[in-house]
C-alpha positions as MATLAB code, in Angstrom:
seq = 'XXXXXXXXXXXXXXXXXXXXXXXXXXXXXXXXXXXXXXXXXXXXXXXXXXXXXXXXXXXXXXXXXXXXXXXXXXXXXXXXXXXXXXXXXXXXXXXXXXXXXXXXXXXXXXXXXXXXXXXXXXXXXXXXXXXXXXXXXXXXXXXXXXXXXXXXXXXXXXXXXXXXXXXXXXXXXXXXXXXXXXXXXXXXXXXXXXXXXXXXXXXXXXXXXXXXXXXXXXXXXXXXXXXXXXXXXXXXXXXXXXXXXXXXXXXXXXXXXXXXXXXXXXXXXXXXXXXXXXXXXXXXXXXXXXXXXXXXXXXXXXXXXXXXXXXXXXXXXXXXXXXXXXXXXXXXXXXXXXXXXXXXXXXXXXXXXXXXXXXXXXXXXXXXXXXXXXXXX';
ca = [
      26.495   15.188  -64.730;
      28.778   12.326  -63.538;
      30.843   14.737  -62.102;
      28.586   16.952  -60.095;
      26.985   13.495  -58.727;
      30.489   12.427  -57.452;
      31.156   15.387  -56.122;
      27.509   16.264  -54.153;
      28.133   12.439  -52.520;
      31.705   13.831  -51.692;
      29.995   17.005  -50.145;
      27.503   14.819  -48.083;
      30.677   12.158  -47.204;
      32.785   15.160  -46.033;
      29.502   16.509  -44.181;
      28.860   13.266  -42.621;
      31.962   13.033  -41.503;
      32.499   16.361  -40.015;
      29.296   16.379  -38.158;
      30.714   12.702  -36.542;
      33.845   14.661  -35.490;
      31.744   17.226  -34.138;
      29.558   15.050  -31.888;
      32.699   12.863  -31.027;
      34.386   16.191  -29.665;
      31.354   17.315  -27.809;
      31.318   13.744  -25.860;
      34.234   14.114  -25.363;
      34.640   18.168  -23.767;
      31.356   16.993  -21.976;
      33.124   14.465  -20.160;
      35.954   16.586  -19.580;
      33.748   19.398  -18.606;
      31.854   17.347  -15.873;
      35.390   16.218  -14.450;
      36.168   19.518  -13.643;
      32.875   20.670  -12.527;
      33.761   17.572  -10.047;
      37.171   19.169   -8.811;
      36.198   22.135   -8.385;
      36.929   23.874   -4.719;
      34.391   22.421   -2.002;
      33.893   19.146   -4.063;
      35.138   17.005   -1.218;
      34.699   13.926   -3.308;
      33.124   13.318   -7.247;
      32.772   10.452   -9.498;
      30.491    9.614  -12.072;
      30.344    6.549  -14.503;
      29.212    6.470  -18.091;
      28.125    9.659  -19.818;
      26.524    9.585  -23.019;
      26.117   13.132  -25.063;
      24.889   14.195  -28.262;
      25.109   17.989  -28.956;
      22.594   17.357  -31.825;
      19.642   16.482  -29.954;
      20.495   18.010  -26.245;
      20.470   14.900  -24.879;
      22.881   13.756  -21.923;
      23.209   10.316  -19.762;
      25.071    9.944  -16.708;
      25.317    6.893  -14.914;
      26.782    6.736  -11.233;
      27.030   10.372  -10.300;
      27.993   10.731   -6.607;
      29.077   14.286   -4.938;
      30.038   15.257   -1.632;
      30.071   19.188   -1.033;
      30.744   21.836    2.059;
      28.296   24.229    2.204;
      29.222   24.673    5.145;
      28.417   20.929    6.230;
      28.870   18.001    4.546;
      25.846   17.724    1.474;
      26.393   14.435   -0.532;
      23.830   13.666   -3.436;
      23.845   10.529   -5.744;
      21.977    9.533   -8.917;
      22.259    5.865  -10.419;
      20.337    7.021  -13.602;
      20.214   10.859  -14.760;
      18.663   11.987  -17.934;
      18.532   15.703  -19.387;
      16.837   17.075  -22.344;
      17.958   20.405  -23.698;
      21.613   20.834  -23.068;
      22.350   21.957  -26.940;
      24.333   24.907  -27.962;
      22.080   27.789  -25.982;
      22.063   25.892  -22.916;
      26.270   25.493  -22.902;
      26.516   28.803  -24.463;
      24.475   30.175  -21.506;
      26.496   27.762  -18.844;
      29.941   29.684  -20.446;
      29.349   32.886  -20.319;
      28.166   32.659  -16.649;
      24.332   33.096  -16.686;
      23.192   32.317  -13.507;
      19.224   31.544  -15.656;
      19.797   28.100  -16.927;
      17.156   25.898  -18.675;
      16.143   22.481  -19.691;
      13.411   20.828  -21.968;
      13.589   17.973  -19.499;
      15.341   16.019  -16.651;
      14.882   12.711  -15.482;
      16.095   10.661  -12.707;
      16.266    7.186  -10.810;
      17.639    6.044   -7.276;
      18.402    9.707   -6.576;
      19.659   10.753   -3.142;
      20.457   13.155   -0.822;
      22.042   13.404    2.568;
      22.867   16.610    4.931;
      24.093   15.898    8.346;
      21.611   13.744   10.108;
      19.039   14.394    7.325;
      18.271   12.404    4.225;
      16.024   12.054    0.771;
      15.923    9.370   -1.833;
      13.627    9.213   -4.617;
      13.251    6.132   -6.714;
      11.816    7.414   -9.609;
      11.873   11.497  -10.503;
      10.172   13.460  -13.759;
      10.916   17.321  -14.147;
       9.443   18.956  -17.290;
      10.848   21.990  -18.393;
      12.939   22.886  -15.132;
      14.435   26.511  -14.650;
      16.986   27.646  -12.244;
      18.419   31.060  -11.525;
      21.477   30.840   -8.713;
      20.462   34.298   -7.679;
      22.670   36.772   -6.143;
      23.786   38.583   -3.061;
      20.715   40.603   -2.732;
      18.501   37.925   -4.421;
      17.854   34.534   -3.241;
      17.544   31.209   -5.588;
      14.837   30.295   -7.643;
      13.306   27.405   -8.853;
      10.639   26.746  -11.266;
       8.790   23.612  -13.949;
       5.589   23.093  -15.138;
       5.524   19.543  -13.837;
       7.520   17.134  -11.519;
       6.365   13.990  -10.728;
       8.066   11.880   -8.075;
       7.600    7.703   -6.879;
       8.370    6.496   -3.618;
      10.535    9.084   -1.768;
      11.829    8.707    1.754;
      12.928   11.552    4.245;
      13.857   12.236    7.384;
      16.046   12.030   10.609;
      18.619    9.337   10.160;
      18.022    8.748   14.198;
      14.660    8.671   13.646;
      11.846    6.964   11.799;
      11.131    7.905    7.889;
       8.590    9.420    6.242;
       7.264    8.616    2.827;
       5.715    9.258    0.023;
       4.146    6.947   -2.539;
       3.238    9.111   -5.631;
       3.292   12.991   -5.851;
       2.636   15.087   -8.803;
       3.209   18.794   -8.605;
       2.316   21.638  -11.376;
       3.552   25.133  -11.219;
       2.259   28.014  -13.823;
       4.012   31.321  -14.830;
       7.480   31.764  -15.269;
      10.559   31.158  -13.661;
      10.608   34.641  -10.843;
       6.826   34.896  -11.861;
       4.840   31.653  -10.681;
       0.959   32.546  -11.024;
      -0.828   28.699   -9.944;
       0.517   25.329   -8.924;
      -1.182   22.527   -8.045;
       0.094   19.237   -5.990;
      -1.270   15.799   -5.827;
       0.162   13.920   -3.012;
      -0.760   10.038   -2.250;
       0.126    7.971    0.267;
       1.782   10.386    2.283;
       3.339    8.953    5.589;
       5.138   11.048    8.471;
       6.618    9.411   11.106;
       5.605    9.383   15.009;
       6.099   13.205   16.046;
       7.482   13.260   19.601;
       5.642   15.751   21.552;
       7.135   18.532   24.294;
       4.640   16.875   27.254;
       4.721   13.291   26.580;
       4.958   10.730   24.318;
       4.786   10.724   20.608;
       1.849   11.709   17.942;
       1.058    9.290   14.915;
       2.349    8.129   12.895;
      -0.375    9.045   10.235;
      -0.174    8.656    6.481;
      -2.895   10.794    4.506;
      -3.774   11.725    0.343;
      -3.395   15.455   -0.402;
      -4.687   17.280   -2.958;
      -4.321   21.013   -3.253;
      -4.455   24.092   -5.316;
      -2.746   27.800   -5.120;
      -2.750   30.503   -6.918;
      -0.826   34.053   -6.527;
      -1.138   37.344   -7.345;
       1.349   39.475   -8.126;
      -0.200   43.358   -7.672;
      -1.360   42.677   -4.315;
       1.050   39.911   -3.503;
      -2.060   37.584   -2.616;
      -2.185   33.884   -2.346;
      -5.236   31.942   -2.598;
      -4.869   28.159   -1.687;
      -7.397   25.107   -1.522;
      -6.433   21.988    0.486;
      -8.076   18.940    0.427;
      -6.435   16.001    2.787;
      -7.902   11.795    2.925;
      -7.472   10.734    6.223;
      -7.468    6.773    7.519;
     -11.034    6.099    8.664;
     -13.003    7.966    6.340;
     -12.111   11.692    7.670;
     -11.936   14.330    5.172;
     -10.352   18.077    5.723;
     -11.088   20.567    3.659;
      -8.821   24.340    4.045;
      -9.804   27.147    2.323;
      -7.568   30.256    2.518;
      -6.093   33.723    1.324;
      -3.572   35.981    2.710;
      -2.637   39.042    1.119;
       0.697   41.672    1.437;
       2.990   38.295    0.986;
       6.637   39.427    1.799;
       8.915   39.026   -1.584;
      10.928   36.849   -0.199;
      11.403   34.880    3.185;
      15.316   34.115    4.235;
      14.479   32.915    7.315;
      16.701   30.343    9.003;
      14.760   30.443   12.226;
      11.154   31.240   13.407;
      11.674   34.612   14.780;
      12.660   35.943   11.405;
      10.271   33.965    9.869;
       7.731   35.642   12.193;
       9.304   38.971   11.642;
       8.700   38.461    7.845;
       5.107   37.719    7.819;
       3.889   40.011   10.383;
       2.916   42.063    7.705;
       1.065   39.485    5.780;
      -2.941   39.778    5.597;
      -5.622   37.294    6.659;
      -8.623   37.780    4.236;
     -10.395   34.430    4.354;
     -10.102   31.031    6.147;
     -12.511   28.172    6.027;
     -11.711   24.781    7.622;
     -14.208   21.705    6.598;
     -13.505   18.643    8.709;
     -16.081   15.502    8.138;
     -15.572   12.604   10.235;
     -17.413    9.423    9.500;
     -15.981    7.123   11.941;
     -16.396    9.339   15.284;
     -14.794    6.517   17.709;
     -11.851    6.577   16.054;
     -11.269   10.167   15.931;
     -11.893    9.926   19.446;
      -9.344    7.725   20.719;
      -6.920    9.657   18.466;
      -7.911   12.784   20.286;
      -7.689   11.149   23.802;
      -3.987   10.037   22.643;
      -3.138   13.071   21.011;
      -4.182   15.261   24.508;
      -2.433   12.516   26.940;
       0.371   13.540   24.760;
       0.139   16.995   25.166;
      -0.580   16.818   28.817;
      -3.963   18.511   28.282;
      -7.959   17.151   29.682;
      -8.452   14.194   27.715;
     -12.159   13.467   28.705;
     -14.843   14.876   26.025;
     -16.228   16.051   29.100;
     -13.396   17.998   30.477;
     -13.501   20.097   27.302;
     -17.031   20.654   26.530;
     -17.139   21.824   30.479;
     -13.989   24.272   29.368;
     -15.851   25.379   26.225;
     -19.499   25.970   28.578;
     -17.183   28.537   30.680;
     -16.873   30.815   27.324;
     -20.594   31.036   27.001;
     -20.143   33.706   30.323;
     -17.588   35.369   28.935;
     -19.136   35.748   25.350;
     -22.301   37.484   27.265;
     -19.830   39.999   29.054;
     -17.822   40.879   26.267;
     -19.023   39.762   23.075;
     -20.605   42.911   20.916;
     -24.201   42.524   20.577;
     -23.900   41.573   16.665;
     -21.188   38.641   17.495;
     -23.121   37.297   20.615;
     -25.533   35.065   18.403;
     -22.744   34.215   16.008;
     -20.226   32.923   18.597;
     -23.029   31.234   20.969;
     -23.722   29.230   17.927;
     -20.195   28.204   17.150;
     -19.941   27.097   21.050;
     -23.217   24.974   20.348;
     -21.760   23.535   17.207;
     -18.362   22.643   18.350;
     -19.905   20.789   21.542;
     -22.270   18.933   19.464;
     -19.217   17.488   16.992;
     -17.477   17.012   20.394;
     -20.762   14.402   21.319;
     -21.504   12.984   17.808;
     -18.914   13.644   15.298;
     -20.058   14.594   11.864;
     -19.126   17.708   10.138;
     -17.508   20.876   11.589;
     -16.704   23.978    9.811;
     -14.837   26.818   11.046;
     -14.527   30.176    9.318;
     -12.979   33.286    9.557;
     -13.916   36.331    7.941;
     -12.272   39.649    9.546;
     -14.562   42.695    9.560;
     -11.287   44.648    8.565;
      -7.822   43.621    7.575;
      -6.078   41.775   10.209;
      -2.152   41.073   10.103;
       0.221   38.131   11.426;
       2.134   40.563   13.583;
      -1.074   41.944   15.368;
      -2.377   38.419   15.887;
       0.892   37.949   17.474;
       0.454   40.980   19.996;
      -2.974   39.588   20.691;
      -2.397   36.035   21.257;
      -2.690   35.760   24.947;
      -5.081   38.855   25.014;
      -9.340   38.155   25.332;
     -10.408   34.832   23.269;
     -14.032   36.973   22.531;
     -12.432   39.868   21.564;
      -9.664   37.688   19.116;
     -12.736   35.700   18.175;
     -14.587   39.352   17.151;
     -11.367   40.506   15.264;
     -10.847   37.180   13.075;
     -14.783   37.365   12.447;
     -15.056   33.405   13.507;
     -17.931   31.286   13.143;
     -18.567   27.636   13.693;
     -21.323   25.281   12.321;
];
């Protein structure tokens, strides 16, 4: 009995043992696999300082990390503080043989940055939970997915000019990673900088609370999306909207291919919900925002604009939109006087596309006003 005691504590020694040479190794070919992630071609420069690994929980520290990359410009990205969950045995199995899917339980981060050309991030504080990534292929682009990511005061913009922020933002997605079916994004304290404007001037700078919701369906590629936004001086907008025939995928450097890629896209529904509790200072943002854009600036000036539709609806409006679009003009000029709440909607009689909204746009307002099935009130 003495015997088969001394010799189970033996096992269990030898055990212990190995599984301490085991984890020692895997710090150790983590380390030396991160150093040659960090040389590989196009790393212009990469350093990192501690790194902590165990390959028996999936966890992995990494203090420092700084990379430079061309791609084709300059990209450098920094973390002081980086935390992952899940890189055990399937994840580095995966990350061997090539997979382009890779997965994590979690990743965390803190003081993380990134800079391309005149652009910049930085994020004090970020939270991914269950993050997947699929590098895609020649045919097929990226793609990114987690069920939650929470970020704390992030900074962005123009190095030459001023930053935008964000305080708080918590972001939900639902699905899986190729398939997302819902996400949902709360946004607070979110601050963009002045906008300069082609006429004159600048616009803002404004910083408003978002909340939002989307959901997406795959059979007939529709999206359905609610948008609430806080605005300073008790002003609330509320959007409303769903667009269906989505295009798979959008690789669109620029706006015209962009444009080219959603022409097909449908417009279902729209409703916009703005309420405005403080009507003199939406005004003087309004004046500012038209002296900007070079446009009338007087209420006046564009109530007398809007009274020279109320002709045109009468020549060309059909007799079953006449009513309906002589009471958006009288709702529109009366939140023009008073303030309050306006709410636009659109509702098109029959499918209606980017692409022939696109055709129409300097075409009859009645007539694109008939097509989108607007209303005011």
């Amino acid at each position: 009995m003495r015997q088969l005691a001394i010799a189970a504590a033996a096992m269990v020694a030898f055990l212990a043992a190995a599984t301490g040479g085991v984890l020692l190794t895997a710090q150790f070919w983590m380390v030396r696999w991160l150093d040659s992630v960090l040389s590989q071609p196009g790393v212009v420069e990469g350093s990192h300082g501690a790194v902590r690994y165990s390959l028996w929980t999936g966890h992995l520290v990494i203090d420092d990390l700084a990379v430079t990359v061309i791609s084709p410009v300059p990209q450098a990205f920094r973390a002081a503080h980086l935390e992952a969950e899940g890189v055990g045995p399937r994840f580095l199995i995966d990350l061997a043989c090539g997979k382009t899917a890779l997965r994590l339980k979690a990743l965390r981060g803190r003081q993380v940055a990134a800079e391309d050309g005149a652009l910049h991030a930085s994020i004090a504080a970020l939270e991914i939970d269950d993050p997947a990534y699929d590098g895609g292929s020649a045919a097929e682009p990226p793609q990114v997915f987690f069920r939650r990511l929470h970020l704390a005061h992030a900074t962005f913009g123009d190095r030459h000019e001023a930053d935008g922020s964000i305080g708080d933002a918590v972001l939900t997605m639902d699905g899986t990673l190729g398939k997302p079916t819902a996400g949902t994004a709360r946004i607070a304290a979110f601050a963009l900088p002045p906008l300069p404007l082609a006429k004159n001037g600048t616009l803002g700078p404004i910083s408003v609370d978002l909340d939002s919701k989307v959901a997406f369906e795959a059979g007939p590629r529709r999206l359905t999306t609610e948008l609430h936004l806080r605005l300073p001086g008790m002003r609330d907008l509320d959007l409303s909207l769903r667009l269906a025939a989505l295009p798979s995928t959008i690789l669109a450097p620029q706006w015209m291919f962009l444009a080219l890629a959603l022409a097909p896209t449908r417009i279902e529904a729209l409703e916009l919900r703005y309420v405005d509790d403080d009507w003199a200072e939406t005004e003087r943002s309004l004046e500012a925002a038209a002296t900007a854009l070079g446009v009338p600036r007087r209420r006046d000036d564009v109530i007398a604009a809007l009274e020279a539709q109320r002709a045109e609806i009468a020549d060309d409006a059909q007799d079953g939109a006449k009513e309906t679009l002589l009471a958006s003009l009288d709702a529109l000029e009366r939140f023009l006087r008073q303030g309050g709440t306006l709410t636009l909607t659109l509702a098109p009689p029959r499918a209606v596309t980017f692409g022939e909204l696109a055709l129409r746009r300097q075409g009859n307002a009645v007539a694109l006003a008939q097509l989108l099935g607007l209303s005011i009130r």
